[in-house]
Structures are given as structure tokens and as C-alpha cells.
C-alpha positions in Angstrom: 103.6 144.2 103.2 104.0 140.9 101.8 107.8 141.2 101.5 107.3 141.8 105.6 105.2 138.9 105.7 107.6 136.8 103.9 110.3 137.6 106.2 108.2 136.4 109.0 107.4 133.4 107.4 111.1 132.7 106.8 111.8 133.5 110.0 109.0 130.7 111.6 109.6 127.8 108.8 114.0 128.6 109.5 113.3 128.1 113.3 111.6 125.0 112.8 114.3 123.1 111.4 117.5 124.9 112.3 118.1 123.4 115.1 118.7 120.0 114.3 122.2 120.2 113.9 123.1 121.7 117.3 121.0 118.8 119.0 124.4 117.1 120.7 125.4 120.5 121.6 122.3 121.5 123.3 122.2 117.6 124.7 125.3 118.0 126.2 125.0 121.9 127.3 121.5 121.0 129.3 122.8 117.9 131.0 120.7 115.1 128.7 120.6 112.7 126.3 120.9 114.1 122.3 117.9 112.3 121.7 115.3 113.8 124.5 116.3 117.4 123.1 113.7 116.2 120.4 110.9 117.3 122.5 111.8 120.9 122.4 111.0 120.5 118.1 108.4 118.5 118.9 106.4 121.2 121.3 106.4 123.8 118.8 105.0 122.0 115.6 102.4 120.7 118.3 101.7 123.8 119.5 101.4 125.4 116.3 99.2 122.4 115.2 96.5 123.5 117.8 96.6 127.1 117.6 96.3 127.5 113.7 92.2 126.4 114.3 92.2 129.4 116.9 93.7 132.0 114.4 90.9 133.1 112.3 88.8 134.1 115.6 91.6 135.6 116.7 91.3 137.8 113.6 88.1 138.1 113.7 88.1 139.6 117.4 90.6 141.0 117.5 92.0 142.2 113.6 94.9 141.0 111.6 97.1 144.4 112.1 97.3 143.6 116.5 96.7 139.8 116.2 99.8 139.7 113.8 102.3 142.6 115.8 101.6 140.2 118.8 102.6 137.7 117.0 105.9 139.0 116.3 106.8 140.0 119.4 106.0 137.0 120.9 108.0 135.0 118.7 110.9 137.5 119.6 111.0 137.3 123.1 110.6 133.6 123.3 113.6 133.3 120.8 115.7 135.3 123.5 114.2 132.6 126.2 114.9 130.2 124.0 118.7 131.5 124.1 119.2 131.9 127.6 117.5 128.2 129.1 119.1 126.7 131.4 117.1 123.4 131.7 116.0 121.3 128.7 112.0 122.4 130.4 113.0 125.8 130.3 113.8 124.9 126.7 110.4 123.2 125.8 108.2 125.9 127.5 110.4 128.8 125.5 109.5 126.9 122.2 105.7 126.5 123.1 105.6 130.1 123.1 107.3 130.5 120.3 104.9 127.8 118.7 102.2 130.3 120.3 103.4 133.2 118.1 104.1 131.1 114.6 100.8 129.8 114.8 99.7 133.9 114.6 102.1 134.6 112.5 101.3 132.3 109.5 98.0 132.3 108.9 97.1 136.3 110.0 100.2 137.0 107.8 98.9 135.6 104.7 95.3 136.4 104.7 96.7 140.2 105.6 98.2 140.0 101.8 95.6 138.1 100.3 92.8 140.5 101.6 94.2 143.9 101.0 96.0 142.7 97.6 94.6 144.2 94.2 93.9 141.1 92.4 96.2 142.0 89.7 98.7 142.2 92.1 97.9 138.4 93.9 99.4 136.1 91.7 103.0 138.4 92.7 102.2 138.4 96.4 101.7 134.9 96.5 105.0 133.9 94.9 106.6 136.7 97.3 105.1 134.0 100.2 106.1 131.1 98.7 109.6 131.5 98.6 110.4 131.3 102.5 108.7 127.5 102.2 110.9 126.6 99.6 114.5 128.1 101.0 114.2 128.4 104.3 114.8 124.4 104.8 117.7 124.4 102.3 119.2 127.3 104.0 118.4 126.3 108.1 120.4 122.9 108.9 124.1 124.5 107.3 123.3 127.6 109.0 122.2 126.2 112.1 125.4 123.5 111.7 127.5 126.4 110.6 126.0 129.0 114.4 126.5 125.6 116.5 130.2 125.2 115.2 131.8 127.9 115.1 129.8 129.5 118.2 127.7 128.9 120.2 124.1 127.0 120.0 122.3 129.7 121.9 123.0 131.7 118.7 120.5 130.2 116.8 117.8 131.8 118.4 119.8 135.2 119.5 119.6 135.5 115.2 115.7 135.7 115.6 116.1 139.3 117.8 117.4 142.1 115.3 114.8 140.6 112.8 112.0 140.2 115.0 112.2 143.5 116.2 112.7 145.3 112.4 109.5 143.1 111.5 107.7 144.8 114.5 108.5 147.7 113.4 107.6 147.7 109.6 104.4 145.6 110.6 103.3 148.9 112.6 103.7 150.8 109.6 102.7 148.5 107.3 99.8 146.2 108.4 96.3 147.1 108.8 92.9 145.1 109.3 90.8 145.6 112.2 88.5 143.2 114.1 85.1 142.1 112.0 81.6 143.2 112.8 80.4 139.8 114.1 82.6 137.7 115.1 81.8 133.8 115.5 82.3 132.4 119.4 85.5 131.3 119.7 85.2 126.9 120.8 87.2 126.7 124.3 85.8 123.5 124.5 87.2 122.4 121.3 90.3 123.5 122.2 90.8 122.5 125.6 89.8 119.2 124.9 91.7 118.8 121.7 95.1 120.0 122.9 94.6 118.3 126.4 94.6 114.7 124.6 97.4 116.0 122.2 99.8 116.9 125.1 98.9 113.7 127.3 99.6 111.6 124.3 103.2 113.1 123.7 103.9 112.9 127.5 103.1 109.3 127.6 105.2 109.1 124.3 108.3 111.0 125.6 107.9 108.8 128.9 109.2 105.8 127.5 113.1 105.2 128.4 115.6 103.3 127.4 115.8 102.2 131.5 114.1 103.2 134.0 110.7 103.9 132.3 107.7 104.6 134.2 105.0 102.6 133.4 102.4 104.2 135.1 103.2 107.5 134.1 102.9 106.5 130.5 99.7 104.1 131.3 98.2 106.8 132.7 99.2 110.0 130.0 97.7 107.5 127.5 94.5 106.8 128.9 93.7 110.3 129.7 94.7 111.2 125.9 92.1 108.5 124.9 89.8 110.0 127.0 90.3 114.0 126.1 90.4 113.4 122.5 87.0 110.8 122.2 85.6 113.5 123.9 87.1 116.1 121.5 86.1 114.7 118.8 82.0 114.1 120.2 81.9 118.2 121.1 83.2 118.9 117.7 80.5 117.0 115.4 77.7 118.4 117.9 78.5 122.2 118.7 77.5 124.6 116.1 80.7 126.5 116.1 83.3 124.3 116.5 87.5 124.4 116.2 87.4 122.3 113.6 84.9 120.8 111.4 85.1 117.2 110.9 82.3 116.8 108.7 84.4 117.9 105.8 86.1 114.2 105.9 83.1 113.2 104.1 85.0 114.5 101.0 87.3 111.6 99.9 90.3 113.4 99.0 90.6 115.2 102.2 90.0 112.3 104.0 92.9 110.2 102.0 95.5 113.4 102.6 94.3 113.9 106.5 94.9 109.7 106.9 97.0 108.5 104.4 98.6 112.0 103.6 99.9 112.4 107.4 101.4 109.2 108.3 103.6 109.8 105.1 104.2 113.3 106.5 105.0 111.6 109.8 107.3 109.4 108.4 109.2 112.3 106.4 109.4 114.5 108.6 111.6 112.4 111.1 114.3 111.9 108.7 115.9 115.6 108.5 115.8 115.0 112.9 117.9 111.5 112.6 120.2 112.1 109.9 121.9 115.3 112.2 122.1 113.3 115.4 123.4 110.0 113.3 126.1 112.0 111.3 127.4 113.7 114.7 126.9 110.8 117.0 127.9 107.9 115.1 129.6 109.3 112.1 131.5 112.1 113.7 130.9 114.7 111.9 130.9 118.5 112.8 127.4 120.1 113.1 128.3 122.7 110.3 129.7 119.2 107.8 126.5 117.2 109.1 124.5 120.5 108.3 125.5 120.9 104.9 125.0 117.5 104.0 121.5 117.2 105.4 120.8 120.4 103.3 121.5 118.3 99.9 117.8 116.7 100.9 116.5 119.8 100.7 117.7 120.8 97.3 116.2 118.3 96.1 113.3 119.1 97.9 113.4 122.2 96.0 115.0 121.4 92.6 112.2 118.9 91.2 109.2 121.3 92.5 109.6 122.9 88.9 109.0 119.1 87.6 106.0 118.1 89.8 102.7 119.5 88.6 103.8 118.2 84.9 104.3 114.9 86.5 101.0 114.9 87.6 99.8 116.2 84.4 101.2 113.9 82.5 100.7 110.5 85.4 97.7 111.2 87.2 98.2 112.0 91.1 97.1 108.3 91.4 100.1 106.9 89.8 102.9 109.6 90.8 101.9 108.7 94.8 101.8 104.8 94.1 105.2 104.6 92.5 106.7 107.4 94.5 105.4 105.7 97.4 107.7 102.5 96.4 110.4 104.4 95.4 110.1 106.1 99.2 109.5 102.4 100.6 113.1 101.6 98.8 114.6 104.9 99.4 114.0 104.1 103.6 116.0 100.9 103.0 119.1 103.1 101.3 119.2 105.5 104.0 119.2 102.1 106.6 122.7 100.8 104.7 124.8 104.9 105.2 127.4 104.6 107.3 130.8 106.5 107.7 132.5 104.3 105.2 130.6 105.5 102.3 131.8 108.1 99.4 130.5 111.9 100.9 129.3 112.3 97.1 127.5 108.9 97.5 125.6 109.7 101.0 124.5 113.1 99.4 123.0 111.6 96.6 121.0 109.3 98.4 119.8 112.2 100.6 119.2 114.0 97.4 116.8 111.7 95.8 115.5 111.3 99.2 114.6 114.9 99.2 112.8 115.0 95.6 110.7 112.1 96.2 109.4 113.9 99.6 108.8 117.0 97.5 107.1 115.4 94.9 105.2 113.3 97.7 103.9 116.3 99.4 103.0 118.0 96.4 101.0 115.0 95.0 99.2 115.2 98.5 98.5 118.7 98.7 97.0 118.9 95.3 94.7 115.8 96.3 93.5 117.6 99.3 91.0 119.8 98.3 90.3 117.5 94.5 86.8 117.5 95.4 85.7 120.0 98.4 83.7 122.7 97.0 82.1 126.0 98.9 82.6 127.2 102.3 83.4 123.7 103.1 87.4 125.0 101.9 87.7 127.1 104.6 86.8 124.2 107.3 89.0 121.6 105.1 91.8 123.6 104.8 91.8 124.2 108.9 91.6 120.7 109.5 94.2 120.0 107.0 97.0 122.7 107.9 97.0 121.5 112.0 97.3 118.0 111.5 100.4 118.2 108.7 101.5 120.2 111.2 100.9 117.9 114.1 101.8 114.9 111.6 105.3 116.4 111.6 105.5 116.8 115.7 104.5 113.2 116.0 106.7 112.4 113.5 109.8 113.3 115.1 108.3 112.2 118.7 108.2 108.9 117.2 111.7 108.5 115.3 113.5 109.4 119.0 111.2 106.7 120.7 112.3 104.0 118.2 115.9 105.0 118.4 115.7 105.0 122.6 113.7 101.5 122.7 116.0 100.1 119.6 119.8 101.3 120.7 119.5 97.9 123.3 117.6 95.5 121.2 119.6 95.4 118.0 122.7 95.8 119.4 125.8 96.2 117.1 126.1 100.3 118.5 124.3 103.1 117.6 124.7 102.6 114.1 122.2 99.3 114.0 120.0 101.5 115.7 119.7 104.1 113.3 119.5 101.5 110.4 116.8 99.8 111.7 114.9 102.7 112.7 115.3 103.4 108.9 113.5 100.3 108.4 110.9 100.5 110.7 109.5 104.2 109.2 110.0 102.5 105.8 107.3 99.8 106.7 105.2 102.6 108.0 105.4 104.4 104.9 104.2 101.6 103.0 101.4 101.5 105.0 99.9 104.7 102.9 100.5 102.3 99.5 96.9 100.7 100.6 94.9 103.9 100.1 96.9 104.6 97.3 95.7 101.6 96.1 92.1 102.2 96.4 92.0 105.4 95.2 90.1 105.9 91.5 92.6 106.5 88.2 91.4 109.7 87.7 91.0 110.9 91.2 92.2 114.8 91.7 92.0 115.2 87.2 90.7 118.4 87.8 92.9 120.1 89.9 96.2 118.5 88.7 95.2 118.9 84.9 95.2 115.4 83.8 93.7 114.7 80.8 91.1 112.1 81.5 90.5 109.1 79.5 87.3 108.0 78.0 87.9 104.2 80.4 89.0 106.2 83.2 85.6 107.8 83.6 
């Protein structure tokens, strides 16, 4: 069961970030502009974002065994939509359904092998789930390069079919877990509310053009956002059950990783969207050779994890996010100087680097989260925190194609200036989480990342 469940999970994290590389293709393909195509990424992390609050009623009601087959079969067939749109729309409503069934799939997935694991057994299952995290992003933008070159883009989701339907299979063999005796009222409320203002604020945000923009389209997506989300955010710290439970901000740590935590997510997460489109569009490149070196971020991503927690050991998760924080700051401002000039070895060490401090970023973040949340209250902070990384990552890639639109005319100098200066700009923004960095206490998180705490620091 939790080899099937790691499958699935490979299969949900790979389709997130595969196809990057054939965005030019699928630009061109669908009559639009390589940089509107980001909405179809966007409208899956978003939907997933919402849902993931919704799964554990879903389990509740329903049971993990059908709540998770669904989900499978529902990220099947919207891969095969996915394959044959013919309209970038087509396109984005195929990926909110697939965003539909990762946001089942994860969650109901995991607690099916936590929950029916012998606890001798955990520690194995839980590395079996962790491996799709850690390879599927090093693996997806040379295969997805590698599908959109030598066939055909639509092949990048026509992969999903044989596996999704041996995963249907084995999970009716394999995965049990019926509804619960009592299941808590699911919020509709909540939800409607919640992912109303989301999806008004990205239409407003995908609204904005180059030429041509209409202002009152984008005046009015934002005001009802505004509107949709202050009221989501009154009905959930006054209804007794609600989607999410804000009061667990109170906790300092999570409230750091939910603020400061997700504009550095936001900010990371755009950069394995813009370097595909730059290396194709301004360098070049081929999407499999722009593939392969976007995946040298990823192993480094996924080489320094073994190095992390000792860093923090050894640091404090105080002073591993301030000075990787800098390092990211100056890191932006290398990534603003590539262009096709420079060594191939040189470019993929700068993406490599780029890649570990992101790693070790994320992990100093994660292990903050829950520092000092104790008691039920884990449940409710974990929610909260899983959909807005995941929404943190949508935004985050909505926002690097709305710079790159409204900066292409004002720096001039080509496409190139464009993609340097965008560099910049997400470089300021990331040193915008430096200031809770800042404020945070020396020995804040000691007990979860092992640091050895000194008599002053107390």
C-alpha cells in the first residue's frame, strides 16, 4: 500500500512541474503567448490549495478506500483532457480537475499508510512516501523537456494513463478505510467564500496585459476578492466547525512560516517557471537541453537535504534562514546576470547553489512550523499550513508571468532585460522575509531542530 501510495504521489508532485519545459510548445500549439500558458500551472496548485482543507471530511464521510480510488481516477481522466485541449481554457479547466483529484490523492493517501501501518513498520512507510517529494522534481523538467522534444507536448499527460489506471487497480485491492462514525459538518461556507476570493484575485491578476488591458475587469476581480476573502476570513473565526482554523496563528512559529514562510515560497517557486521559458525564448535552447539544465536546481535541491537538519543542529534555524536568506537575496541577483554567452558548466552551477539554498530554506521553514504548537491544535496548523505553501507556489508563478508581461516594454533592451530584472524584482521580495527573520528569538524552534541551547540564549 504505501509503495501504491508513493506512486501516486509521484505521479501528482511530476505533473506539477513537468510541464514547464513544453510551455512555448503548448504557447504556440493553442494560439497564445508562452507566458499566459502559466495559468494552466497556476489553476492546479490553487485548486489543490483549497481542497486539501476539504479532504479530511471527505474521509470522514465518505472513507479513505473510495475517497482515494476517486481520486485516482479523476486525476486520470483529466490527464487524457489535459492531452486532448484544444483551447488554452480547455487547458486550465482540464488542470482544475486534475488539481480536484491531487488534492484527494495526497492527503487520503498518506493518512491511509499512516493509519493502518504497524508502528514498527512507520518509520519504513514514511521514507517509502518521501521519496516521490524528493525525485520527482529532479526527474520532471528533463523528462517533460525530453516528451516535448522529441514528440509531442500532449504526451506529457498521455504518460499519466497506463499509471493511473494500474494505481486504480492495485488501490481496489489494496486500500481499505471506510467512513467514520460521526463525521464533523463539512464548512461550505468556508469554502465557497475562501476559493471565490482566491479565484477573483487570480483573474484580476491574469487580467493584466502587456496592451490592451482591461481595467475594469481587473478593478472589478479585485474588489470582489477583497470582499469574498474579508468575509472568509469573519465566518471562519466565528463558526464552530470551520475549513480552516485561524486561531492557531496565535502560535508564533506558525505564524512566521504561514507569512514570512510563503512569500519566500512565492518567490521560489517562480524560478523553475522562468528559467524554461527564458532558456527557450531568449537563449534558444531545445525544451529537452533547457530541461536538463533546470534539473541541476533540483539536485541540489536534493543533494544538501542530507546536510540540512545538522545545519540546524549545529546554527540554530534562526541563523541558517538569516544567512540563507542573504545568500538567496544575492543568489536572485546571479540568476539576473545568465545569459547565452555564459559557460553551460557555469549557468548550472549557479542553478545548482540556487537549488540547495531553496532546499535548505524550505526545510529551515518546515521545521519552524510547528516549533511550538502542541495538541489537537497540529491537526488545524498543519491544514492551514499545507494550502497556503501550496497556494504560495500558485501565486508565486501568477506573479513572475505578470512581472515579465508588464516589464518586457519598460526595460527595453529585449526579452533578456526583462528576465533580469524580473530576477531582481523577486530578489527584493525575498528580502522582504529577512525582517521576521530578524525578529525572531536565538533559540526559536531548539526543540524540534536539536539545537543545543545556550545558558544566554534562554
Amino acid at each position: 500500500m504505501a509503495l501504491l501510495v508513493a506512486g501516486a504521489f509521484f505521479m501528482e508532485i511530476l505533473d506539477a512541474t513537468i510541464i514547464t519545459p513544453a510551455i512555448p510548445l503548448i504557447a504556440t500549439s493553442l494560439g497564445v503567448e508562452p507566458v499566459d500558458v502559466n495559468v494552466a500551472i497556476t489553476a492546479y496548485l490553487v485548486t489543490v490549495a483549497v481542497l486539501i482543507p476539504a479532504t479530511g471530511w471527505m474521509t470522514d464521510r465518505f472513507g479513505i478506500r473510495p475517497v482515494f480510488i476517486a481520486a485516482i481516477a479523476v486525476f486520470t481522466l483529466a490527464s487524457l483532457g489535459c492531452a486532448f485541449s484544444v483551447s488554452l481554457p480547455m487547458l486550465v479547466a482540464m488542470r482544475i480537475l486534475q488539481g480536484i483529484g491531487g488534492a484527494m490523492m495526497v492527503p487520503v493517501g498518506r493518512l491511509a499508510v499512516l493509519r493502518y501501518s504497524d508502528k514498527a513498520d512507520r518509520v519504513r512507510a514514511i521514507a517509502l512516501l518521501t521519496w516521490p517529494a524528493l525525485a520527482a522534481p529532479v526527474i520532471a523538467p528533463a523528462l517533460g523537456g525530453a516528451i516535448a522534444t522529441v514528440g509531442s507536448w500532449r504526451w506529457i499527460f498521455l504518460v499519466n494513463i497506463p499509471i493511473g489506471v494500474v494505481g486504480f487497480l492495485l488501490a481496489l485491492k489494496l486500500i481499505r478505510g471506510g467512513p467514520a462514525s460521526a463525521a464533523r459538518p463539512l464548512d461550505w461556507r468556508g469554502m465557497l467564500a475562501l476559493g471565490g476570493g482566491i479565484a477573483a484575485a487570480l483573474i484580476a491578476l491574469e487580467s493584466v496585459r502587456v496592451t490592451g488591458t482591461n481595467w475594469w475587469q481587473v478593478a472589478t476581480g479585485t474588489a470582489v476578492a477583497v470582499v469574498l476573502l474579508v468575509l472568509a476570513v469573519v465566518h471562519l473565526l466565528r463558526t464552530p466547525h470551520p475549513l480552516i482554523t485561524l486561531s492557531v496563528l496565535r502560535f508564533r512559529s506558525l505564524r512566521i512560516t504561514v507569512t514570512a514562510g510563503s512569500l519566500y515560497r512565492m518567490v521560489i517557486t517562480a524560478v523553475p517557471f522562468l528559467l524554461p521559458l527564458q532558456f527557450q525564448l531568449v537563449f534558444g535552447w531545445t525544451p529537452l537541453r533547457a530541461g536538463l539544465m533546470v534539473a541541476a536546481l533540483f539536485v541540489g535541491n536534493l543533494t544538501i537535504k542530507p546536510a540540512t537538519t545538522p545545519l540546524m543542529r549545529r546554527f540554530g534555524i534562526k541563523r541558517v534562514l538569516l544567512v540563507n536568506g542573504v545568500l538567496s537575496v544575492l543568489w536572485f541577483a546571479l540568476l539576473a546576470v545568465l545569459h547565452p554567452g555564459l559557460p553551460i558548466w557555469l549557468i548550472a552551477v549557479i542553478l545548482y547553489v540556487s537549488g540547495a539554498l531553496r532546499s535548505i530554506g524550505f526545510t529551515a521553514y518546515n521545521t519552524l512550523a510547528f516549533a511550538d504548537v502542541v495538541g489537537d491544535d497540529l491537526t488545524h496548523g498543519n491544514t492551514l499550513n499545507a494550502s497556503v505553501q501550496e497556494l504560495a507556489s500558485g501565486v508565486g508563478i501568477a506573479v513572475a508571468a505578470l512581472l515579465i508581461s508588464q516589464l518586457t516594454p519598460l526595460v527595453g533592451g529585449g526579452p533578456g532585460a526583462a528576465y533580469s530584472a524580473t530576477f531582481l524584482v523577486l530578489a527584493a521580495l525575498l528580502a522582504v522575509t529577512l525582517i521576521e527573520t530578524l525578529r525572531l528569538p536565538r533559540n526559536a524552534g531548539a526543540e524540534v531542530s536539536g539545537t543545543r541551547i545556550r545558558r544566554r540564549d534562554r
